[in-house]
C-alpha positions in Angstrom: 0.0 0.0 0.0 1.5 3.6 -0.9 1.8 5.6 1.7 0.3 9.6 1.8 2.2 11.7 4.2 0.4 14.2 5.9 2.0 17.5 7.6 0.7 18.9 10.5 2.2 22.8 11.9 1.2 24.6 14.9 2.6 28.1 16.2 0.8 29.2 19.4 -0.3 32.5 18.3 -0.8 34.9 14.7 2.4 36.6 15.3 4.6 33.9 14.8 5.5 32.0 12.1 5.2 28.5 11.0 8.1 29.1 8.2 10.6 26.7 10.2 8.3 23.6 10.3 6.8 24.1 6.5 11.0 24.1 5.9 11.2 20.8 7.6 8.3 19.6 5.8 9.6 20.5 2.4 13.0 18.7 3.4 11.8 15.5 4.7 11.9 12.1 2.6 9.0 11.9 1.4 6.9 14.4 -0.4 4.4 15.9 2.1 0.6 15.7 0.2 -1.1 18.2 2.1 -0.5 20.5 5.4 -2.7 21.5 8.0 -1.5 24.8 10.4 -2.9 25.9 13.3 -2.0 29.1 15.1 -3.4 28.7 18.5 -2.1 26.9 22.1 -1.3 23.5 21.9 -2.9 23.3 25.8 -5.9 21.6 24.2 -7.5 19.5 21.4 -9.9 22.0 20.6 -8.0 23.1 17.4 -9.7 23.7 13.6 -7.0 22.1 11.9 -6.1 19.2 14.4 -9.7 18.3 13.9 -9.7 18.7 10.3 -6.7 16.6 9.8 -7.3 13.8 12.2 -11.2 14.0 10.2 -9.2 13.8 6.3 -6.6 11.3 7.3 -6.9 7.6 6.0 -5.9 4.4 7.1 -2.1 3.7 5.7 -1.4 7.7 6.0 1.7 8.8 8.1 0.8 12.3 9.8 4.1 13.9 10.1 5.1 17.1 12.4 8.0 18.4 13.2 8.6 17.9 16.9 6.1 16.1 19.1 5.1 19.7 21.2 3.4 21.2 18.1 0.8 18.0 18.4 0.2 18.5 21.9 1.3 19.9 25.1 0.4 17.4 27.4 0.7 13.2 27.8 -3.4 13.1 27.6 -4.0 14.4 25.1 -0.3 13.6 22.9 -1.8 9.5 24.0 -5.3 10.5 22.6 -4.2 12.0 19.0 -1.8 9.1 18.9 -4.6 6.5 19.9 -7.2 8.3 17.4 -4.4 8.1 14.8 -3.8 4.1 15.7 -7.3 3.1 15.6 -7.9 4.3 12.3 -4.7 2.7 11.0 -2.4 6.1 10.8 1.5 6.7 11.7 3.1 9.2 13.4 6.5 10.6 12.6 7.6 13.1 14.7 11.1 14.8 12.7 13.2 16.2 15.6 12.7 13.1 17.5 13.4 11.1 15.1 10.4 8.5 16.0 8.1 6.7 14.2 5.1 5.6 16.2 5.0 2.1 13.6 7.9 0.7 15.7 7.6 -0.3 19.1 10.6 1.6 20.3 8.8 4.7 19.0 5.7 4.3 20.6 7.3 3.6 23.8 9.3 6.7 23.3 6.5 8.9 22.4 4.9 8.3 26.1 8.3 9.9 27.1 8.5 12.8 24.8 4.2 13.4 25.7 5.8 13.2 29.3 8.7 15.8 28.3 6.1 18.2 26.9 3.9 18.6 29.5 6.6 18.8 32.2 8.2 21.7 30.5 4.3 23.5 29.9 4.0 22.7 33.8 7.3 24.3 34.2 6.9 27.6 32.1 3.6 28.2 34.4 5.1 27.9 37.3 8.5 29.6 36.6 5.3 32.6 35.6 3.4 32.2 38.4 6.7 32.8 40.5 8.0 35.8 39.1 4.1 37.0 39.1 4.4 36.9 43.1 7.9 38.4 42.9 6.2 41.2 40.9 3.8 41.3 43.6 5.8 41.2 46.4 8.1 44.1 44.7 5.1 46.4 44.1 5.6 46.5 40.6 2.8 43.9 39.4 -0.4 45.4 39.7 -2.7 42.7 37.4 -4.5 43.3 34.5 -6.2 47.2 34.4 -9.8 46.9 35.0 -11.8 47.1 31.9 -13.5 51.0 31.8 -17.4 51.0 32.4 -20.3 53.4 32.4 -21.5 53.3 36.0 -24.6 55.2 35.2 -25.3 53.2 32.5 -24.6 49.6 34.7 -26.5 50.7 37.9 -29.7 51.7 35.2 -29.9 48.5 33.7 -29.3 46.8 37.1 -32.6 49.0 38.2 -34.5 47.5 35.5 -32.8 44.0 36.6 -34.1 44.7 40.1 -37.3 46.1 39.3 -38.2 42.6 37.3 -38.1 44.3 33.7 -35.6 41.9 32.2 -33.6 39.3 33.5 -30.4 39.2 34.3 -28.8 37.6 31.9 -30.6 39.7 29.3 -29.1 42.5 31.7 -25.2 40.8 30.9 -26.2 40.9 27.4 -27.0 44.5 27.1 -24.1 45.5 29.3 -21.9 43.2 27.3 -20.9 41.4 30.6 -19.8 37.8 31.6 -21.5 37.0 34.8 -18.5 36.5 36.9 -18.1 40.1 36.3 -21.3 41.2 36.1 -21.8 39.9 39.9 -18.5 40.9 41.3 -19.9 45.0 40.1 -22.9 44.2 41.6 -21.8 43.7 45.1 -19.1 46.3 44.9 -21.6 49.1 43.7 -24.0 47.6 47.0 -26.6 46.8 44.4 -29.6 45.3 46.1 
């Protein structure tokens, strides 16, 4: 059976660029048939173009990507593309690593690289939640800025809220307020 490789490029955000894995792609040894690219956090498998490819690929197609981190960020959900990609009968070549999920020794060392991944994710959180309470401590971390409201406008709409004119929810939606929010302005402004 001829084999249809399939490339697969993820860069966390718009800004950057997905030039150095379309590069590897373009060198590997076999002709790449078609690309997906996603620019959005690997965190989670709620991606367009993950879903797209994992939907379009075929049993006997090899799904290659450049390093195992642009698939996922964490041993779940690495484990879940690569058991979505088994069942239907799909490979996984993973460039950098140099592992090929149709041999045993690279699926046992993709469980290590999925492990890899999502210590180093757990890592960059913490090494940012650290120098947040540094910040903190230092006086020079004050949070996000609070997004600007009309206070007139909020505690009118809260009246009508109140007075049993509209819900609350429709109240969020005319405010253009998630609830958390919403609430948290509500007992700040005393709002009974």
């Amino acid at each position: 059976m001829q084999k249809t490789y399939i490339g697969y490029a993820r860069v966390s955000t718009e800004e950057q660029n997905e030039a150095r894995q379309l590069e590897s792609f373009r060198t590997f040894r076999e002709p790449i048939s078609k690309t997906f690219i996603d620019k959005c956090s690997g965190k989670n498998m709620n991606r367009p173009q993950l879903k797209a490819m994992l939907d379009y690929v075929r049993e006997g197609d090899v799904v290659v990507v450049s390093d195992f981190s642009r698939l996922a960020r964490s041993t779940k959900d690495m484990l879940q593309i690569v058991q979505d990609l088994t069942d239907k009968g799909v490979g996984l070549i993973s460039m950098k690593e140099n592992l090929d999920t149709e041999t045993p020794q690279g699926k046992f060392m993709l469980t290590v690289f999925a492990a890899l991944a999502e210590l180093e994710r757990a890592t960059i959180l913490q090494r940012q939640r650290e120098g947040i309470e540094i910040a903190k401590s230092a006086g020079k971390y004050k949070g996000r800025k609070p997004l600007p409201m009309d206070e007139e406008r909020f505690r009118s709409e809260c009246a009508k809220w109140r007075a049993g004119e509209q819900t609350a929810r429709e109240t969020m939606l005319k405010l253009n307020i998630k609830p958390n929010r919403f609430y948290r302005i509500v007992k700040r402004l005393g709002i009974r």
